[in-house]
C-alpha positions as CSV (number, residue, x, y, z in Angstrom):
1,X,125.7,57.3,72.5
2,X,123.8,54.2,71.7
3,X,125.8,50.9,71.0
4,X,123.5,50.6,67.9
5,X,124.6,53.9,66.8
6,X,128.6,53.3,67.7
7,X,128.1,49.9,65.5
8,X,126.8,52.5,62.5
9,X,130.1,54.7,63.0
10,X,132.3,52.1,63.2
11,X,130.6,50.1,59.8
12,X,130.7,54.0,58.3
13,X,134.7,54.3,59.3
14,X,135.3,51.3,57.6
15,X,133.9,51.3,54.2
16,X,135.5,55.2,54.5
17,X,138.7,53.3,55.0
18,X,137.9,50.3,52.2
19,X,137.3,52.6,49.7
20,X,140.0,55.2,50.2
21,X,142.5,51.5,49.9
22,X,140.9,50.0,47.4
23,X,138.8,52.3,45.2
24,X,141.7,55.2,44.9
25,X,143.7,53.5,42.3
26,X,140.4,53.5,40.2
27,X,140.4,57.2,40.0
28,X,140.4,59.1,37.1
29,X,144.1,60.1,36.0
30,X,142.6,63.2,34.0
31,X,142.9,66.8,36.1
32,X,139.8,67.6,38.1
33,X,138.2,71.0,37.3
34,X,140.3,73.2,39.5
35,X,143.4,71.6,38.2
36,X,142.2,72.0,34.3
37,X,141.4,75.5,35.0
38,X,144.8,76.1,36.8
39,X,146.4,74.5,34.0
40,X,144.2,76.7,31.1
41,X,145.1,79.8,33.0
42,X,148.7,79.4,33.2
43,X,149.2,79.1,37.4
44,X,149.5,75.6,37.9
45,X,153.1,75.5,38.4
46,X,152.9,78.3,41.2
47,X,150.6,76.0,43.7
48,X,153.4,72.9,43.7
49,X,156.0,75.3,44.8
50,X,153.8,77.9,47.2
51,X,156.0,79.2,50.0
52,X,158.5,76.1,49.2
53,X,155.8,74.0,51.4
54,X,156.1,70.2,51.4
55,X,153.4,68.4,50.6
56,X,152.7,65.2,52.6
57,X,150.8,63.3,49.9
58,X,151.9,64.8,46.4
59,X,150.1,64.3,43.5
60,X,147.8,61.1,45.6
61,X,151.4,59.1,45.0
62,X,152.6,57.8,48.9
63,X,156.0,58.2,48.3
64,X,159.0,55.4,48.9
65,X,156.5,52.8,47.0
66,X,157.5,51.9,44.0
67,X,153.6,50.6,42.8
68,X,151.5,53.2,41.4
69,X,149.0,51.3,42.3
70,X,149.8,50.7,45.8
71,X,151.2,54.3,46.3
72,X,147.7,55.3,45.7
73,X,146.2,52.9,47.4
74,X,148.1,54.3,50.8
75,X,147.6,57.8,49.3
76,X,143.3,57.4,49.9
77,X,144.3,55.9,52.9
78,X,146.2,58.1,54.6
79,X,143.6,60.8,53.4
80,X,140.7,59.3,55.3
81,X,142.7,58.6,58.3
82,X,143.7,62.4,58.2
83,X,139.9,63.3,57.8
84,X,139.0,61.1,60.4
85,X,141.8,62.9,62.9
86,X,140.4,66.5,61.9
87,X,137.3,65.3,62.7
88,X,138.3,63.6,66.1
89,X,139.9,66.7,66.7
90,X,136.5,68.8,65.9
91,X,134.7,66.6,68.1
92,X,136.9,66.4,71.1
93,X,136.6,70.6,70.9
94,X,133.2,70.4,70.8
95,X,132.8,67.9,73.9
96,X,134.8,70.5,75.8
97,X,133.1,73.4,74.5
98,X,129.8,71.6,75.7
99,X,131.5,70.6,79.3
100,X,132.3,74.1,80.0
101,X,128.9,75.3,79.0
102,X,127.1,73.3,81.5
């Protein structure tokens, strides 16, 4: 890979990581569509408790801060950093897969 192109991910990765920080809080407090609909048809209570799972990031509220704001804030960026793992993750397969092929 380029060094021009490793500068473009690494710019990319940080605005990801800027906005997910900083913009989060901004964010509509109103349901999105699949929770309106959940919530019209009567099942929205069923997904908070499904199989008595624990969700890591509840609600986009980090918990053990006591800021909404800033519990948010840590909410996006835990979220990116968790996309940008599954993604490490999808790339380190496909290296492998691409090794093993040759």
């Amino acid at each position: 890979m380029k060094m021009k192109d490793k500068v473009f991910f690494l710019i990319i990765a940080i605005a990801a990581i800027i906005v997910g920080l900083f913009l989060s809080p901004l964010a509509s407090s109103y349901p999105d569509g699949l929770e309106k609909v959940a919530e019209k048809l009567g099942f929205a209570d069923k997904a908070s408790s499904f199989a008595n799972f624990k969700f890591m990031i509840p609600d986009y509220s980090f918990p053990g801060i006591k800021s909404a704001f800033w519990q948010t804030s840590f909410a996006g960026f835990f979220g990116v950093l968790i996309i940008f793992a599954i993604f490490a993750l999808i790339l380190l397969i496909t290296v492998i897969i691409g090794k093993n092929k040759k």
